[in-house]
N, C-alpha and C positions, 0 to 999 in steps of 0.2 A: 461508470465513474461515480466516484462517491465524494460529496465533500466532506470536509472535518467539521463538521458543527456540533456534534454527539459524539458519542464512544463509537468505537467503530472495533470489530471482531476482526485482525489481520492474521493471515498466518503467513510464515516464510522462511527463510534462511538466515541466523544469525551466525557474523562471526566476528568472533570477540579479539578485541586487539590483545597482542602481549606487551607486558610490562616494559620493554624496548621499543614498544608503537607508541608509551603511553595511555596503556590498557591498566589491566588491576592485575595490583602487583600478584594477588593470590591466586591469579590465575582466572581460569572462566568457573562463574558461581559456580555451586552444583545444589539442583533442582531439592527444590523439599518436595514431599507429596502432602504437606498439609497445610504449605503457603506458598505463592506465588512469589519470584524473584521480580522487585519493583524498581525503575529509575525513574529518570526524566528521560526526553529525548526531544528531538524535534529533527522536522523536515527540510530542507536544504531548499531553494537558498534564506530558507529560515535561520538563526543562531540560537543559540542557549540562552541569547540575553530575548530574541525579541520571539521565538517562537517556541517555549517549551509547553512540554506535554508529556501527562503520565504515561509510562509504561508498565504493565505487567504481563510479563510472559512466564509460559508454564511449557509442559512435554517437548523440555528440549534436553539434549545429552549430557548426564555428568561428565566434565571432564573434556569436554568435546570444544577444540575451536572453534570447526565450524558444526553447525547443527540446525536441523528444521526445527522450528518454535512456531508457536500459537499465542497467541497475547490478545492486550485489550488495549486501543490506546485512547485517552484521554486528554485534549484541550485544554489550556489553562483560560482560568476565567479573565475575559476580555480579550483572549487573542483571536485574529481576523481568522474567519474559515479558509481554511487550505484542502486543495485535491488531493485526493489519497485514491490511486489508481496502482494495479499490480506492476510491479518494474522501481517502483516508487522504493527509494532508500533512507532508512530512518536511522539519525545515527543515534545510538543510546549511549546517556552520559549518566554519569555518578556524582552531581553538582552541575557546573560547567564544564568537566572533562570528559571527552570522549572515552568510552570504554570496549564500544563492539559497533557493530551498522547488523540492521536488518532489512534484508531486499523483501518488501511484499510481495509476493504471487498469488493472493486471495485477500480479499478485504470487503465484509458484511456490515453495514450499517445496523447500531441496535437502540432499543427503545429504552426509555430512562430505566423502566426494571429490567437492563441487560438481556432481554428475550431479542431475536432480531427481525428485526425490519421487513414483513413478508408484502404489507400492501403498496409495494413502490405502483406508481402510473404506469404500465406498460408504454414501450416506444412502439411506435408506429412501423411495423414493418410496409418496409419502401423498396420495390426491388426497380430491375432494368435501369440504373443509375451508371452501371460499368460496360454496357453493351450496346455497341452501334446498332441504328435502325437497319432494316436494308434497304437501297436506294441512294445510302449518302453518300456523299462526294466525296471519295479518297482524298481530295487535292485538300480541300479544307482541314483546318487543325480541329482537333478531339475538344472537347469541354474539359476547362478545368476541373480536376479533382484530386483533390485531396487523400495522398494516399493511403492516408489510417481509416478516412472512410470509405476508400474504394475497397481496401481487402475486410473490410467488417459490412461493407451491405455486399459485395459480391459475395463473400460465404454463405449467405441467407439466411443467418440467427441472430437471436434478437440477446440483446447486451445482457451478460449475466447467466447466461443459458451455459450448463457445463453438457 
């Protein structure tokens, strides 16, 4: 998990609304190779008005509704940090209007010179969290857990690990 408090490295799937969504009327931009296509955007249930943030993505398809992108997203000054975790949909706007949504599936923390982030704290590998002892009493109920942490310490890797 990463919070928004810096620029943050996402890459994902954009797909651009059409001009009948509401989207740009010209269609989906098409990519320069010697500048980056910039918005605003923000994260739900953030708005345009109380949560924007720069966008700039790059190596995504001329032409293409839908298409994998790479970008950088950027925090506007004085808004509260927000989770930016893969799954996580950012909708990009042109002002206040919605023009495409990008689903992240990779998102890198990076340092004010855009390098990124390599000396996170390691988390604590914690295992036997998801596995009865033997001995125990079928009749009695399991311990709670939490199932996004059962299937992430049952795997046995540590957050971030591809």
């Amino acid at each position: 998990m990463v919070m928004m408090t810096g620029s943050l490295a996402v890459r994902g799937t954009v797909v651009w609304l059409t001009p009948q969504q509401g989207g740009r009327v010209s269609g989906p931009p098409e990519p320069d190779y010697d500048y980056d296509y910039t918005a605003t955007a923000y994260l739900p249930p953030r708005t345009a008005e109380d949560g924007q943030a720069g966008l700039s993505l790059r190596r995504f398809a001329p032409g293409a509704w839908r298409t994998p992108a790479e970008g950088i997203l950027v925090p506007a000054k004085g808004n509260r940090a927000q989770q930016v975790v893969p799954g996580n949909l950012v909708v990009i706007t042109e002002g206040v209007r919605p023009v495409g949504l990008l689903t992240v599936e990779e998102v890198n923390a990076l340092e004010p010179d855009a390098t990124a982030v390599t000396d996170r704290v390691p988390e604590p590998e914690i295992t036997g969290l998801t596995t009865l002892r033997p001995g125990t009493d079928a009749g009695t109920d399991a311990p709670y857990r939490h199932s996004t942490a059962t299937t992430r310490w049952s795997a046995h890797e540590r957050a971030g690990a591809s």
